[in-house]
N, CA, C and O of each residue as an XYZ file, in Angstrom:
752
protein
N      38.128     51.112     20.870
C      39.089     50.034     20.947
C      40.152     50.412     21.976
O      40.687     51.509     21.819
N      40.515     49.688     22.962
C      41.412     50.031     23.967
C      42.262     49.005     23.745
O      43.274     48.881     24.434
N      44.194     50.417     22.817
C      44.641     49.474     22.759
C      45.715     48.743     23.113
O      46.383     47.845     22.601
N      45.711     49.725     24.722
C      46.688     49.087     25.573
C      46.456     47.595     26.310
O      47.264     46.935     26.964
N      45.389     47.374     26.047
C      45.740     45.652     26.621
C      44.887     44.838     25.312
O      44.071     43.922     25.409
N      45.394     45.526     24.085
C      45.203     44.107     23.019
C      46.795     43.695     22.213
O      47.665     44.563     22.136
N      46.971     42.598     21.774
C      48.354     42.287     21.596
C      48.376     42.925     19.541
O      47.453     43.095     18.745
N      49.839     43.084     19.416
C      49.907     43.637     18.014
C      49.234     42.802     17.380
O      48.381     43.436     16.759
N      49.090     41.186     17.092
C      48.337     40.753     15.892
C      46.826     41.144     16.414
O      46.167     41.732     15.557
N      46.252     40.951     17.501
C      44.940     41.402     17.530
C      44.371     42.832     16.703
O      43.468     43.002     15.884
N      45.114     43.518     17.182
C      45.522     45.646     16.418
C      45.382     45.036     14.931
O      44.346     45.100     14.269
N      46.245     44.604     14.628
C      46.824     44.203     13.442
C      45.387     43.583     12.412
O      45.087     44.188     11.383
N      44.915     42.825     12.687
C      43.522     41.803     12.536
C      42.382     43.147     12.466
O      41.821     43.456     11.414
N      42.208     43.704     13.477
C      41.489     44.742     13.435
C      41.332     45.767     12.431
O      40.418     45.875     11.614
N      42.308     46.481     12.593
C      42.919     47.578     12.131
C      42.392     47.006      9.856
O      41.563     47.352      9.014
N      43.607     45.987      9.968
C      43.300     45.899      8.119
C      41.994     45.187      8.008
O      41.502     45.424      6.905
N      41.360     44.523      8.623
C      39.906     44.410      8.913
C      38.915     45.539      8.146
O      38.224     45.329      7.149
N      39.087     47.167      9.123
C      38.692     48.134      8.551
C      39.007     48.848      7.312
O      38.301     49.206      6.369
N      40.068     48.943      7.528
C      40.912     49.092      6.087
C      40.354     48.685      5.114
O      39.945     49.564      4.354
N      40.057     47.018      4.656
C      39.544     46.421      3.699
C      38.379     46.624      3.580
O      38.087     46.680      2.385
N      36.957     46.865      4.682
C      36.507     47.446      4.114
C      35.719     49.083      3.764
O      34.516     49.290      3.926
N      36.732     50.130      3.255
C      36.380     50.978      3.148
C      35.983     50.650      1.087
O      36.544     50.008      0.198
N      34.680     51.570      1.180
C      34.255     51.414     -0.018
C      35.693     52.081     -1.085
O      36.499     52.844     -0.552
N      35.835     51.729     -2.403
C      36.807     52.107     -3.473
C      36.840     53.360     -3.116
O      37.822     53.803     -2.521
N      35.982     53.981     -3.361
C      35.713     55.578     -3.656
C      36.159     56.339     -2.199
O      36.630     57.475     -2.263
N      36.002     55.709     -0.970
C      36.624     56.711     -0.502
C      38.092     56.642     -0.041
O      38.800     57.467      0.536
N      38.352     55.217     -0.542
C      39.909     54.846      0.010
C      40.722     55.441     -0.944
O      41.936     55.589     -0.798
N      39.912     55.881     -2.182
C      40.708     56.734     -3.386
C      40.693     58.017     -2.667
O      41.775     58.473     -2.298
N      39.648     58.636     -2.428
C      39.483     60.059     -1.818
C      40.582     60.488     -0.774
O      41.168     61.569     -0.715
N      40.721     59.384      0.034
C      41.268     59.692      1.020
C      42.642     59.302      0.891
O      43.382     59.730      1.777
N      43.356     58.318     -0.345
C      44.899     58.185     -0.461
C      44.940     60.143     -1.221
O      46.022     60.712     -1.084
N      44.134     60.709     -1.714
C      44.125     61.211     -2.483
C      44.960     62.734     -1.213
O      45.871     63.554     -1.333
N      44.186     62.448     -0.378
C      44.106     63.933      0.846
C      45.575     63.346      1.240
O      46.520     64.132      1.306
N      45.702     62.376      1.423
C      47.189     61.850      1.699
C      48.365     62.484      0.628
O      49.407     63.079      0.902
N      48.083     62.307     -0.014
C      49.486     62.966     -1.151
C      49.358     64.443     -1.292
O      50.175     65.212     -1.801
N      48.265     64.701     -0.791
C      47.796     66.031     -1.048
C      48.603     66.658     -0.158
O      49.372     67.531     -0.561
N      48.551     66.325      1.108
C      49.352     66.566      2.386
C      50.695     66.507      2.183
O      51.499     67.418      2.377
N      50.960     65.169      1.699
C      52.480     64.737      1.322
C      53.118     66.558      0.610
O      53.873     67.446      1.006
N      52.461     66.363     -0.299
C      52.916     67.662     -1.287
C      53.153     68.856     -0.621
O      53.915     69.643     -1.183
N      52.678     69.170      0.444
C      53.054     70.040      1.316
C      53.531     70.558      2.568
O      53.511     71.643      3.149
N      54.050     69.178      2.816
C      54.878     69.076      3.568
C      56.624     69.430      3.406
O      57.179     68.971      2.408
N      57.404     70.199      4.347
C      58.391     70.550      3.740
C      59.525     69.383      3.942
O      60.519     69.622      3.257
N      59.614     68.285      4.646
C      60.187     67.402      4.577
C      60.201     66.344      3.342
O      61.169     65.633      3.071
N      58.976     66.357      2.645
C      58.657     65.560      1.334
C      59.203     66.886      0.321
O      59.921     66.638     -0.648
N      58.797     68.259      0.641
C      58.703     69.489     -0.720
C      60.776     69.112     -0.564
O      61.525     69.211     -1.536
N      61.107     68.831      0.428
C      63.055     68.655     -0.375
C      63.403     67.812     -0.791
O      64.574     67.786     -1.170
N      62.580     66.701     -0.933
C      63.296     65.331     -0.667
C      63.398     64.998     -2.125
O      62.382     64.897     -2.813
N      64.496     64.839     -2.568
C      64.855     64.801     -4.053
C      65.173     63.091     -4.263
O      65.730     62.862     -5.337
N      64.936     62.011     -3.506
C      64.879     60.591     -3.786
C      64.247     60.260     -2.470
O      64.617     60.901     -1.486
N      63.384     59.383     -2.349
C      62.479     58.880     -2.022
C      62.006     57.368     -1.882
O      61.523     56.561     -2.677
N      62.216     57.343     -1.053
C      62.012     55.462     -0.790
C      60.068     55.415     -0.372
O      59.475     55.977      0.549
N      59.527     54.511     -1.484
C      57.914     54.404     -1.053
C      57.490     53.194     -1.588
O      58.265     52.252     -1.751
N      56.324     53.160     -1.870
C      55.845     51.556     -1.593
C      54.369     51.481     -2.675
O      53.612     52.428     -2.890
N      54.271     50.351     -3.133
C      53.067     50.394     -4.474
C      52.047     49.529     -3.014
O      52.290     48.483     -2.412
N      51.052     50.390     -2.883
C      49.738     50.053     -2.117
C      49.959     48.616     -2.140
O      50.771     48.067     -2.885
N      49.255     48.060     -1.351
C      49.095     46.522     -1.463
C      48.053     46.328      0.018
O      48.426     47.000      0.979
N      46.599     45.318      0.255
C      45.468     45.352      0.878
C      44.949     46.421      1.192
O      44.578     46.519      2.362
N      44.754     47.516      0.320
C      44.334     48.781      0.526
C      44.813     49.524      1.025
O      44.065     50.450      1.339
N      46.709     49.719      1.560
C      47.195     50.816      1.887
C      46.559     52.338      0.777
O      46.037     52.487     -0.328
N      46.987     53.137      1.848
C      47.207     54.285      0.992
C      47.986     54.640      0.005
O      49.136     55.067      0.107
N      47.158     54.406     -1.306
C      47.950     54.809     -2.593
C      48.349     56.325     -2.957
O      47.757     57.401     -2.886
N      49.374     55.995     -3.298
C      50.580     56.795     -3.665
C      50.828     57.597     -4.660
O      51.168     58.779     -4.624
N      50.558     56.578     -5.984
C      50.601     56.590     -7.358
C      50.731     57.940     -8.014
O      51.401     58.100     -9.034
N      49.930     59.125     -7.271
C      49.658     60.471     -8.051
C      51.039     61.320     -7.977
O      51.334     62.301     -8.659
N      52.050     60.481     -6.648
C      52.999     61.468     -6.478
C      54.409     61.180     -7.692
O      55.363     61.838     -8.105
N      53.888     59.925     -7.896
C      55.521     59.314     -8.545
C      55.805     60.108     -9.980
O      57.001     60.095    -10.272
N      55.038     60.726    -10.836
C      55.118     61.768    -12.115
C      55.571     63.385    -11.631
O      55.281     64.451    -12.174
N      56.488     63.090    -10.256
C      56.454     64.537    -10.273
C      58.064     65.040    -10.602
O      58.239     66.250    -10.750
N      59.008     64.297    -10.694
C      59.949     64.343    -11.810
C      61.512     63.933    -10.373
O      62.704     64.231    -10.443
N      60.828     63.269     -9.389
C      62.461     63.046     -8.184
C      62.499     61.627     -9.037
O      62.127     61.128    -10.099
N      63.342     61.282     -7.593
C      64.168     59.831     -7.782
C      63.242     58.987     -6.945
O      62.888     59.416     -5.847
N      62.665     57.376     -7.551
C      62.008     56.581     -7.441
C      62.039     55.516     -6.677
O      61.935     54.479     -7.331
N      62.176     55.323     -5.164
C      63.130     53.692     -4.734
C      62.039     53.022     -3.903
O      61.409     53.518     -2.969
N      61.912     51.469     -4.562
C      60.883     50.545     -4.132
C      61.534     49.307     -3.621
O      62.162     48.751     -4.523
N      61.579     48.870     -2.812
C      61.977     47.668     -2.139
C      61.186     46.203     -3.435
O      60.102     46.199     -4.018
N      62.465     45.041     -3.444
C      62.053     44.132     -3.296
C      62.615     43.162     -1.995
O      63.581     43.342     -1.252
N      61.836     42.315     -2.026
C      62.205     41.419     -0.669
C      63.003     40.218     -1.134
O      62.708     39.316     -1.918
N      64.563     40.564     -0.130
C      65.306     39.128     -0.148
C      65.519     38.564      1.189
O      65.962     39.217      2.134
N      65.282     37.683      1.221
C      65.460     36.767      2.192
C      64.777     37.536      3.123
O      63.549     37.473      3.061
N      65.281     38.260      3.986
C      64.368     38.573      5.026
C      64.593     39.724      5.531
O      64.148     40.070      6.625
N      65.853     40.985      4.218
C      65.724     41.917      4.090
C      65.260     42.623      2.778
O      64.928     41.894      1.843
N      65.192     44.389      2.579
C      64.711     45.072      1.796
C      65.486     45.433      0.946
O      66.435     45.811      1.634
N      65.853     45.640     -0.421
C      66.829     45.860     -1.166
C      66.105     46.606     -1.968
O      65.172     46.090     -2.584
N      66.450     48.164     -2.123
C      65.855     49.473     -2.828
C      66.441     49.385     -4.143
O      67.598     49.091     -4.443
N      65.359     49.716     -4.962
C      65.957     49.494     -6.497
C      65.165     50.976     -6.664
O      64.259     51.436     -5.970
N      65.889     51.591     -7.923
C      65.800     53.015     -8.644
C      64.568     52.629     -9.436
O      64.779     51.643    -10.142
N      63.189     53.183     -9.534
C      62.248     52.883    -10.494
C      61.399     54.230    -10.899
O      61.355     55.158    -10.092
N      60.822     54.306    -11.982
C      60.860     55.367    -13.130
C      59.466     54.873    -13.799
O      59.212     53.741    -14.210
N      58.710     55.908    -13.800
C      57.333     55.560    -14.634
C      57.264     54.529    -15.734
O      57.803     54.612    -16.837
N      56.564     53.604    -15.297
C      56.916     52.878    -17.116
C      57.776     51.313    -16.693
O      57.499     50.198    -17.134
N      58.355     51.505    -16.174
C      59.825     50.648    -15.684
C      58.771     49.293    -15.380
O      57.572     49.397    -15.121
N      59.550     48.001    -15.484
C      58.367     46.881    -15.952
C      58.657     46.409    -13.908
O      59.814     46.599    -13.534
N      58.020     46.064    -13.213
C      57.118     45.781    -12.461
C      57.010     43.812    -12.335
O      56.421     43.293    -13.283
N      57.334     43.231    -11.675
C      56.712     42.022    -11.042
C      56.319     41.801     -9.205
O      56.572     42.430     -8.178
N      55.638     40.643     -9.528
C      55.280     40.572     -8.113
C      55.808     39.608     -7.420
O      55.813     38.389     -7.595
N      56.305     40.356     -6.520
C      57.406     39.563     -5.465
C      56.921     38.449     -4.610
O      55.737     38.325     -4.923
N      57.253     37.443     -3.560
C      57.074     36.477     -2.595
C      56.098     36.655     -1.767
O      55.721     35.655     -1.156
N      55.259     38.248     -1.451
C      54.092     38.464     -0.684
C      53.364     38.681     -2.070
O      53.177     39.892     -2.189
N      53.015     38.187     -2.857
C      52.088     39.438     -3.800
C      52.249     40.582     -4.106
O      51.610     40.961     -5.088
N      53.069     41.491     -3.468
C      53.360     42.788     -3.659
C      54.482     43.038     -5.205
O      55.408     42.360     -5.650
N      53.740     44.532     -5.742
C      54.487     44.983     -6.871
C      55.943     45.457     -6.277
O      56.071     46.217     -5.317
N      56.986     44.883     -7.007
C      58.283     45.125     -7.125
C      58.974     45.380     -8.287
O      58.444     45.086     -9.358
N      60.582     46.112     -8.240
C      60.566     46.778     -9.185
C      61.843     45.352     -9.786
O      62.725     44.754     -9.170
N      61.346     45.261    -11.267
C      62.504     44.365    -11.635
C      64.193     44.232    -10.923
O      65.016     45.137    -10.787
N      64.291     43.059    -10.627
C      65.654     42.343    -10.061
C      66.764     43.107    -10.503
O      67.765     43.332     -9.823
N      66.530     43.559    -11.833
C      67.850     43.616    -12.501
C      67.870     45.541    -12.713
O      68.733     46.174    -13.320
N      66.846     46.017    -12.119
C      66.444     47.672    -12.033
C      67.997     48.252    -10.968
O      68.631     47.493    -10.234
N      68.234     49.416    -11.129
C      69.565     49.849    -10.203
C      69.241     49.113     -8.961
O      68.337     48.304     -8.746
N      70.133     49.549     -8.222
C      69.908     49.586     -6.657
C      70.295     51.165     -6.142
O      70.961     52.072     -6.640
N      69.460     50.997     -4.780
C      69.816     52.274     -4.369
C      70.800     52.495     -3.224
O      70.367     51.823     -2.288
N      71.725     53.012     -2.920
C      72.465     53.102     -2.110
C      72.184     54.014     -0.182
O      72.957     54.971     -0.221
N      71.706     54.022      0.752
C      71.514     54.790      1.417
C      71.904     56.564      1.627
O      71.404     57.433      2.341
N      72.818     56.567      0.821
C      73.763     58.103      0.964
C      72.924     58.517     -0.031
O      73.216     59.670     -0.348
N      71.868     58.014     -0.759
C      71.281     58.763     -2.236
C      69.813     59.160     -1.921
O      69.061     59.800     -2.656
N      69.537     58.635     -0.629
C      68.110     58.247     -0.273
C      67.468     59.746      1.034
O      67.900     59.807      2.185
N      66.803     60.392      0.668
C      66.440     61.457      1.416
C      65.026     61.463      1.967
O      64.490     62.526      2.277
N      64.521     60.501      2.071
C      63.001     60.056      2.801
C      62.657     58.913      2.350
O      62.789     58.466      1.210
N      62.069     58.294      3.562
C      61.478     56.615      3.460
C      60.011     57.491      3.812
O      59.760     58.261      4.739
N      59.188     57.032      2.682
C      57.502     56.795      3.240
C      57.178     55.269      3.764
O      57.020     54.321      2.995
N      57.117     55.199      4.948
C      57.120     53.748      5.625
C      55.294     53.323      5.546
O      54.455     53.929      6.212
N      55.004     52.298      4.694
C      53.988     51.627      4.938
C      53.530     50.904      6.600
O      54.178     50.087      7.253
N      52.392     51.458      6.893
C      51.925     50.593      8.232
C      50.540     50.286      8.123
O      49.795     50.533      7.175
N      50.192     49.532      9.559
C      48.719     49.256     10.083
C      48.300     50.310     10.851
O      47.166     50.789     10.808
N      48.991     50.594     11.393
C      48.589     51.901     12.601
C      50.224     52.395     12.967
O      51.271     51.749     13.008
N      50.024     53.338     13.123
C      50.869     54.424     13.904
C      50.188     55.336     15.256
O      49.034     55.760     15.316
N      51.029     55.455     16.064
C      50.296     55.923     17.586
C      51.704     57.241     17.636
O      52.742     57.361     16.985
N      51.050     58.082     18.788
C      50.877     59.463     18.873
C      52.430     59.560     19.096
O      52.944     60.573     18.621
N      53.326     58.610     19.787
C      54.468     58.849     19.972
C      55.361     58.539     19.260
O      56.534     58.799     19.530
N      54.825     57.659     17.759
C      55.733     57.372     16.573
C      56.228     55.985     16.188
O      56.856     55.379     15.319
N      55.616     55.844     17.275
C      55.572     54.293     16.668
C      54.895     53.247     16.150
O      53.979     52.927     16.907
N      54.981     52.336     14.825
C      54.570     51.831     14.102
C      54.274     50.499     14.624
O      54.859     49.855     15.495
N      52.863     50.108     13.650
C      52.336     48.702     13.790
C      52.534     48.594     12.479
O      51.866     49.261     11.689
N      53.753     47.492     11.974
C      53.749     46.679     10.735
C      52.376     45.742     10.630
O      51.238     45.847     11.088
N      53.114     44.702      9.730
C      52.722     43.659      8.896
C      52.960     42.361     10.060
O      52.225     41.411     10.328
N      53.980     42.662     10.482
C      54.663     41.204     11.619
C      55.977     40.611     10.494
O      56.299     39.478     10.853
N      56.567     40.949      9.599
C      57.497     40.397      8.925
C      59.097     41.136      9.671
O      60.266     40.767      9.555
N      58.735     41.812     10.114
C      60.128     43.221     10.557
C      60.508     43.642      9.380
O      61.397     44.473      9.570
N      60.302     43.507      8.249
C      61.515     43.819      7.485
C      61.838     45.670      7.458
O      62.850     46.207      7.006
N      60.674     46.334      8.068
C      61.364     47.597      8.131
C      61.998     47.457      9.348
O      63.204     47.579      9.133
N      61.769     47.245     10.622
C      61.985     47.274     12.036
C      63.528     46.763     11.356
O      64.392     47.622     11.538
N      63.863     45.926     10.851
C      65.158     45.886     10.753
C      66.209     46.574      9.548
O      67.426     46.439      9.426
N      65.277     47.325      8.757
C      65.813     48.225      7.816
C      66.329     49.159      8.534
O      67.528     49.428      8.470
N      65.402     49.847      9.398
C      65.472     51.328     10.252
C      66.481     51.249     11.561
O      66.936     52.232     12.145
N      66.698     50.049     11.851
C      67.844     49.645     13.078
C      69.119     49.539     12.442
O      69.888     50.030     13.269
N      69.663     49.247     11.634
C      70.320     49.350     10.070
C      71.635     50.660     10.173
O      71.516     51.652      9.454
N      72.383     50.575     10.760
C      73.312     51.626     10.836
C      73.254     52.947      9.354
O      73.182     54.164      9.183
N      73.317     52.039      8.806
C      72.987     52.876      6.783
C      71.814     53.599      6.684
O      71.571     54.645      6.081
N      71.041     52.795      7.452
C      69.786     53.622      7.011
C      68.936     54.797      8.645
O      68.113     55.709      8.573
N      69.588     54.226      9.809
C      68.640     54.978     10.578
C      68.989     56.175     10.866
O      68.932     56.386     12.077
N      69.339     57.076     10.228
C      69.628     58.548     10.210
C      68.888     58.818      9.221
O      69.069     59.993      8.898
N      68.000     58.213      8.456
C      66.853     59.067      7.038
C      65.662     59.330      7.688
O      65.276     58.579      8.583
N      65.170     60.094      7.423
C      64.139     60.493      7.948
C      62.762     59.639      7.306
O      62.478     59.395      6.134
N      62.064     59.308      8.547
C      61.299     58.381      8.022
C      59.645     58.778      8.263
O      59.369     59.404      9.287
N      58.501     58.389      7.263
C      57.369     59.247      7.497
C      56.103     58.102      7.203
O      55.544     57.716      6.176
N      56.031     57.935      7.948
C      54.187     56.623      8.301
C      52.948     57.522      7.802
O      52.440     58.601      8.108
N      52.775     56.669      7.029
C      51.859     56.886      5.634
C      50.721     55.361      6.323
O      50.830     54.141      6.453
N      49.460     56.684      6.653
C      48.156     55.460      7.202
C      47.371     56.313      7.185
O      47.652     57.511      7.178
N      46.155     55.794      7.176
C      44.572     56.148      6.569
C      44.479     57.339      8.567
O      45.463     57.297      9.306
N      43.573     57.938      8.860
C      43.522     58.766      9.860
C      43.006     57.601     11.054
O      43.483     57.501     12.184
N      41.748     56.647     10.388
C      41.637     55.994     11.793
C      42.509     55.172     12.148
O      42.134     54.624     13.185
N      43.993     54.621     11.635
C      44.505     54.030     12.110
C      45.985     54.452     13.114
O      46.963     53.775     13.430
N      45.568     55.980     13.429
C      46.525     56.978     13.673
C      45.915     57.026     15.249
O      45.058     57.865     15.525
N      46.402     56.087     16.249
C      45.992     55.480     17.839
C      46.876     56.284     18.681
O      47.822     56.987     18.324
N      46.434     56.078     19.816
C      46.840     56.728     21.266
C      47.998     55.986     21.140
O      49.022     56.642     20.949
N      48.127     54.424     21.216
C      49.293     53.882     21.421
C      49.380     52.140     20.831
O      48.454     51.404     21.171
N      50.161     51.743     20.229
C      50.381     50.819     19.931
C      51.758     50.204     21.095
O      52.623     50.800     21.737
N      51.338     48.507     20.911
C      51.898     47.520     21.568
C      53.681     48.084     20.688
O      53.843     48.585     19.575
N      54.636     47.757     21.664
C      55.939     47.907     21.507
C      57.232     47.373     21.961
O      57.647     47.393     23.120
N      57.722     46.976     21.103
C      58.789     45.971     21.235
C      60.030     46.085     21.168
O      60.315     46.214     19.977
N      61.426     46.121     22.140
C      62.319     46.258     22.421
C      62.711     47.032     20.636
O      62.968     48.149     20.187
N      62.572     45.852     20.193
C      63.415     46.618     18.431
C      62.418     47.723     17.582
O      62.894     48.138     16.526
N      61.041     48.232     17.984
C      60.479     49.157     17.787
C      61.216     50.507     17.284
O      61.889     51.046     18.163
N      61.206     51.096     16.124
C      61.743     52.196     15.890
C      60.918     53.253     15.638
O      60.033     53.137     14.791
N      61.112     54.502     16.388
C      59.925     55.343     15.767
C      60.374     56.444     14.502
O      61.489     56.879     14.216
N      59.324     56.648     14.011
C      58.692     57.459     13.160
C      59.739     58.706     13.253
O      60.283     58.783     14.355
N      60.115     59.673     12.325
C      59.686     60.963     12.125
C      58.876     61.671     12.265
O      58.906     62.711     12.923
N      57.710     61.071     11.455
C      56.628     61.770     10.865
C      55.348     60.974     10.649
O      55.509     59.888     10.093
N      53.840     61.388     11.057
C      53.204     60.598     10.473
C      51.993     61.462      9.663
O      51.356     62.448     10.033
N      51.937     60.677      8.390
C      50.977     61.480      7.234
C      49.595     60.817      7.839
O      49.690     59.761      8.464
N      48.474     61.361      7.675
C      47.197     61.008      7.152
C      46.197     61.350      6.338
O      46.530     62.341      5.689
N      44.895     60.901      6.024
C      44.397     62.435      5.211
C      43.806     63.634      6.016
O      43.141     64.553      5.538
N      44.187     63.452      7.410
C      43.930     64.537      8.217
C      45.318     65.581      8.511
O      45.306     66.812      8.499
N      46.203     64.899      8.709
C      47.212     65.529      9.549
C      48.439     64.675      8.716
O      48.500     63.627      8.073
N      49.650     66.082      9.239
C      50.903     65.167      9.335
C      51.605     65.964     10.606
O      52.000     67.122     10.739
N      51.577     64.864     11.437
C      52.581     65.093     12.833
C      54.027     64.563     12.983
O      54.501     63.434     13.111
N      54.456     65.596     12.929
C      56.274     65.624     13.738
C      56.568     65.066     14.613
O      56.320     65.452     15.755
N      57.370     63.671     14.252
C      57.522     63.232     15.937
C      58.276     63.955     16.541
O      58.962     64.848     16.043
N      58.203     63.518     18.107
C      59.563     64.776     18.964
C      60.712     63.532     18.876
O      61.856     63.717     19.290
């Protein structure tokens, strides 16, 4: 796939295309090498609150890391930003305006000064750190965000969607870090 002259929704189309279909078993296997990684990484081994995300069209699930006893923060979506709420094994769960699991309305909120790593959901991430969303921005404008763009932030995607280079756009923010179940690379 050459994907300097295809446009982000084309990538985009592609990309969760494959995604969807990887058989159950190995998209488990392989969220699995993902947390596995996570866990040993020393940017995740400090991070005592944690901003992450409940899978949704077959992202890389998460799930194995949240029993390990930090602080819990899941976005729900307002209007056309992200608002981090405190959530805790057990804690009751609805589904927000995309389909996606969110953590009850009335769950804390989280404040940015409390927050010591964003695991950023994507489609692809490319070698220099920058992310292919969904097309909604709502991180692109979380991470531009005076409050929030000093946290260190870490792109959580399956290995083939980890490209030479993705399409990029003036408000593009890059990465920290990107996990896969192969690798996790440091951005510069």
């Amino acid at each position: 796939m050459n994907q300097s002259s295809i446009s982000k929704k084309q990538l985009r189309r592609q990309l969760l295309k494959q995604r969807q279909l990887l058989e159950e078993k190995t998209w488990q296997e392989k969220s699995d090498l993902i947390c596995q990684n996570l866990q040993s990484f020393p940017l995740f081994q400090e991070a005592r609150t944690i901003l992450a995300y409940f899978s949704f069209r077959q992202e890389p699930m998460l799930d194995s890391l949240f029993t390990d006893g930090r602080c819990w923060g899941f976005s729900r979506c307002v209007d056309q930003s992200l608002v981090w709420h405190l959530w805790t094994p057990g804690d009751t769960l609805e589904k927000g305006n995309y389909g996606i699991l969110e953590p009850h309305r009335d769950a804390p909120i989280l404040n940015p000064c409390e927050v010591d790593l964003i695991l950023v959901p994507a489609v692809a991430c490319d070698h220099q750190g920058y992310r292919l969303g969904y097309g909604g921005g709502f991180y692109d404008r979380l991470l531009s965000s005076p409050q929030w763009q000093d946290i260190p932030t870490l792109g959580i995607i399956f290995d083939f969607a980890y490209i030479s280079q993705v399409p990029v756009d003036p408000w593009d923010r890059k990465l920290n870090a990107i996990c896969t179940e192969a690798v996790i690379v440091t951005v510069d």
